[in-house]
N, C-alpha and C positions, 0 to 999 in steps of 0.2 A: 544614756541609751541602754535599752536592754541587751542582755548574751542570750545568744539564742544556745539553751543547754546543751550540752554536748556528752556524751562518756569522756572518762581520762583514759590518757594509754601511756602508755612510757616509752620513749625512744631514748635509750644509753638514760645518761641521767636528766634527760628533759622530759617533761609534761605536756603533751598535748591534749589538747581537752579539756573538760570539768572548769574546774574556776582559774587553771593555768594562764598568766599573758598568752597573747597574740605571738608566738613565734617568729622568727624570720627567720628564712632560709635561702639560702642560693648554689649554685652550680657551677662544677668546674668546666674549666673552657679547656683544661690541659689533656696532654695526651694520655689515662691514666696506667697505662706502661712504663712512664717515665714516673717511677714514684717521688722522687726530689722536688722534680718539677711542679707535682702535684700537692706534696707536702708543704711548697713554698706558697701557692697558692692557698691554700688552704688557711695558713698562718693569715694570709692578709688578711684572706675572708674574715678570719675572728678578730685582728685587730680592728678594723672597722663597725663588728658587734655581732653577725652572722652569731646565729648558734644552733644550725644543722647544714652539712652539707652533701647533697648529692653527686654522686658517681657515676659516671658515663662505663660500663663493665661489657664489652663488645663481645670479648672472645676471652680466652682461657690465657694468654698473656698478658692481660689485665688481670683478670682472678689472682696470675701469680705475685704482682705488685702489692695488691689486698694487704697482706699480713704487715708488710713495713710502713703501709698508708696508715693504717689501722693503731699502729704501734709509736707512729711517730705524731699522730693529728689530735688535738686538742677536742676537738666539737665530735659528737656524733655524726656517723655515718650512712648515707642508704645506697644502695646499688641501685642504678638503671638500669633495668634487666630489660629483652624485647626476646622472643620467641625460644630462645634455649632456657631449658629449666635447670640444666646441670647449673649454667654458671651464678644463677639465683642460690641453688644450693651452699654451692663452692661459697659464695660471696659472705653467708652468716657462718658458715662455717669458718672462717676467714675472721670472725668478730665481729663485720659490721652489724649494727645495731637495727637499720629497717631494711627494705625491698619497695621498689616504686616498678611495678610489673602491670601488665591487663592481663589476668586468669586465661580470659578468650586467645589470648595468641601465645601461649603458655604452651599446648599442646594438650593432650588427650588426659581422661579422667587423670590415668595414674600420673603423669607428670605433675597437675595440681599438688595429688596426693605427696609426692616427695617435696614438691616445696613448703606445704604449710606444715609436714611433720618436721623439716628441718626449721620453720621461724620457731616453731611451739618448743622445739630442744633448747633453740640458742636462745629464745627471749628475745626474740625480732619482732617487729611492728611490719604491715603490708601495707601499702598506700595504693588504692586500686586505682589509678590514673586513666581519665577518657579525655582523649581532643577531640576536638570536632571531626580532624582526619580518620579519626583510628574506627569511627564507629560503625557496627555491624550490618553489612549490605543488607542485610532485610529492614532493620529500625529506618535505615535512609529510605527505603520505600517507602515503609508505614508512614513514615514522616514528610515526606516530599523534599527530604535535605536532614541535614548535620541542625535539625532545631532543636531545642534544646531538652525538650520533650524526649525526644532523642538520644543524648546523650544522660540524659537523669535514669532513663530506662535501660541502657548499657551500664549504668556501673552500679546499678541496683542488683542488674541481673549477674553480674560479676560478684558482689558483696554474697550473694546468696550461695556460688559455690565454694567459698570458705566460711559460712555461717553452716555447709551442709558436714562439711568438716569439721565443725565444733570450733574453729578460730574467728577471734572478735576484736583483735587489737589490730583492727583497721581503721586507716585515715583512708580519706575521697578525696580528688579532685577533678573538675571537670572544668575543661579549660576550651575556651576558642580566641579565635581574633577578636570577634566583634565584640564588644564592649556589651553591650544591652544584650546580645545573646547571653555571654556569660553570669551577668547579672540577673537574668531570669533565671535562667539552667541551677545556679545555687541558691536560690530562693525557692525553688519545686523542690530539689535536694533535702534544704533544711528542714522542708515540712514534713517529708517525706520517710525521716529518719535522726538517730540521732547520736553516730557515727561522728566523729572530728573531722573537722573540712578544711584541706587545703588549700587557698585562692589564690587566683592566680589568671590575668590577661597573656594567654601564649602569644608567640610570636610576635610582638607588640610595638616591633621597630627600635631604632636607634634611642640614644638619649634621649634627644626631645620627647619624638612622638610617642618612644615607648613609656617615656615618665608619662606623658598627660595622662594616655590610654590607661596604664595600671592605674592612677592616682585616680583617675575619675569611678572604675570600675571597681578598685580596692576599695576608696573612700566610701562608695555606696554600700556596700555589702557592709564592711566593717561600720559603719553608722547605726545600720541595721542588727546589729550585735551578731553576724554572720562571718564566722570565719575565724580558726584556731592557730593557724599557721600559713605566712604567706610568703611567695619568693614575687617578684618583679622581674618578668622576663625581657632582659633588654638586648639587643645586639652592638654590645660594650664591655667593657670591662666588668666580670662578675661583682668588682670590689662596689663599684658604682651603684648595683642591685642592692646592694645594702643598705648605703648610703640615702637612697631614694624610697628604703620601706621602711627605715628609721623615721624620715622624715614624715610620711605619710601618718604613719601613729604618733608623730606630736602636733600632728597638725590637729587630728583629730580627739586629743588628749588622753590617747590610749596607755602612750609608754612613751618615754623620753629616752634619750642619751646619750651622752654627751653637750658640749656646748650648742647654745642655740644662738644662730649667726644674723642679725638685721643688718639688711644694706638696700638703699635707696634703688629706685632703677634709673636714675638719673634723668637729667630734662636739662635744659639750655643754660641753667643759671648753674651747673657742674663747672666748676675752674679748675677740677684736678683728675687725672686717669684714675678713677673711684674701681673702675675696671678691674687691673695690675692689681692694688688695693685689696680689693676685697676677695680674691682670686688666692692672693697670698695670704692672708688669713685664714681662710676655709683652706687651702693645704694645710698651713700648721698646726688647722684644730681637729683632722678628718681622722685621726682614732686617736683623737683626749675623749675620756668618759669625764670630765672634770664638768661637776653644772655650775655651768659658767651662761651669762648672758653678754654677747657682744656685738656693739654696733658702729659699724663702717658706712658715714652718713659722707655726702659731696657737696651740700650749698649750706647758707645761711639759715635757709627758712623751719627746715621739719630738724636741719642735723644736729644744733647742741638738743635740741630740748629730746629727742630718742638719743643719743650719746649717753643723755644724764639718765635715761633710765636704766643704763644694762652696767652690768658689773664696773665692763672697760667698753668705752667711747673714744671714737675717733669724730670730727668734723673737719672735714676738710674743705680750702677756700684757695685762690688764687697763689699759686707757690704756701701752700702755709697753711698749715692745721692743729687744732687744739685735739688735745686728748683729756679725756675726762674718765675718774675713777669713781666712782658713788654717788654721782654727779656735782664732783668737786674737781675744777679743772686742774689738773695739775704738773701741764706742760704744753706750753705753746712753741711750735717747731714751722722753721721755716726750708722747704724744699723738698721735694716729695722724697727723694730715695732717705734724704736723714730724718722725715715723717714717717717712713714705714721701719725703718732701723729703731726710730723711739719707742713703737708702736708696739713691736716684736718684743722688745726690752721689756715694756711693762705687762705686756701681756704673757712672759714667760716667767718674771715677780707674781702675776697673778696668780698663775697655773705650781708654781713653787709652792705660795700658803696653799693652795686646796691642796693639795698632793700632802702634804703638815698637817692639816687638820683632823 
């Protein structure tokens, strides 16, 4: 698939844009006053691969937490700023690395004017963010609603008052519920300019519906060689969001990492909770970067023969399953908790040589 060409820009020491990977990123759910809190979250996010994350910055009690979030967190950072310009300020003055703001609800010329002179001192990135809620009562007119048309002309026209100020290390995103709006909205974008884009399904729902929704709406875009940097907006655990845009770019052969987990969906000829199973495996591998391939199969028919393909093999049958290593069996176990106890075993022999090598 083609990259639809982008500029590079740099946030802290990551690359957005140009011929840089696809990014992920995600967001804290913590209070960001409570900086421990926030720092612990934070850690997770990057054990699981995250490598930027955004800050929820409300008020100047937040600002003051800044410097020890800043000081103590691994991954670059951006503030979420919304109508106070001081705390946008405070917040690169503070270190962080970008600003995720709308110019339009920024405030008057000069308030603009103090924040892009304060990224361009610290070596900040601006990410001009529009949802479909946020956009400007006249384009809803012109437009008969939040289309998307709409929304590409809100952050264009946003991009232009810090292009009128001489700053350009801006990323876009233009985000809505709907699936196909969004997917239109940043295909008008890409053509339109060629700024770093960050995608993204807002408000997208729970686990479920919000993986489908991102995964259908990511997938398309990114196919499309569309899209520099993306977070999965889910109403879940931030760590989850990770987990589900990792997945999304191996699906699509963009970026792997970590192990890659096969497991059957089961059907009638299942003799063992394949469920518990594979549930426990995907915890113990959910931040190994180890490339590993692993498959947790439940019958006779599809499970040695995908067992024999992946690194380490599980087949499981009635009380009793074989485990396979390079597709040489090399332990047959009878009873599921001493089949998953074997399983753990060779699977952490496994993870020992790669971590060796």
């Amino acid at each position: 698939m083609g990259r639809h060409k982008t500029r590079a820009i740099r946030l802290g020491r990551l690359t957005i844009g140009g011929d840089a990977p696809v990014a992920v990123q995600s967001m804290t759910n913590t209070d960001t006053r409570d900086a421990a809190a926030t720092l612990a979250q934070i850690a997770r996010l990057a054990a699981r691969g995250c490598e930027a994350v955004r800050l929820a910055v409300p008020d100047m009690a937040a600002v003051a937490a800044l410097p020890a979030i800043r000081a103590g967190a691994s991954l670059p950072l951006i503030a979420d700023i919304h109508f106070d310009y001081r705390l946008a300020v405070a917040a690169v003055e503070a270190g962080l690395e970008g600003l995720r703001i709308n110019p339009g609800n920024i405030g008057p010329r000069e308030h603009v004017d103090r924040v892009v002179d304060a990224a361009k001192a610290h070596g900040a990135v601006i990410r001009v963010g529009v949802n479909s809620g946020s956009v400007e009562k006249g384009l809803l007119q012109k437009y008969g609603g939040p289309r998307p048309e709409a929304l590409v002309e809100s952050a264009l026209g946003h991009v232009r008052l810090l292009e009128a100020r001489g700053f350009y290390d801006t990323k876009i995103s233009l985000k809505s519920s709907s699936v196909l709006d969004t997917v239109t909205a940043y295909r008008l974008l890409a053509q339109a300019c060629d700024y770093p884009l960050h995608i993204g399904v807002t408000e997208a729902g729970g686990l479920l519906r919000g993986t489908v929704k991102s995964a259908v709406g990511l997938g398309l875009l990114l196919h499309e060689g569309i899209g520099d940097t993306l977070r999965v907006s889910l109403t879940a655990d931030p760590a989850e969001e990770v987990t589900v845009a990792w997945e999304i770019l191996r699906a699509l052969g963009l970026r792997s990492r970590g192990p890659e987990i096969i497991s059957c969906p089961t059907c009638g000829r299942t003799e063992i909770d394949l469920f518990s199973l594979a549930r426990a495996v995907e915890d113990r591998l959910a931040t190994s970067t180890a490339d590993i391939k692993v498959a947790v199969m439940g019958c006779v028919v599809n499970g040695p023969g995908e067992a024999r393909e992946a690194d380490l093999g599980l087949a499981g049958g009635r009380d009793k399953g074989v485990i396979f290593r390079k597709g040489e069996v090399i332990r047959s176990v009878k009873g599921q908790e001493a089949l998953l106890a074997a399983f753990m075993e060779e699977l952490q022999s496994l993870l020992n040589e790669k971590e060796s090598d």
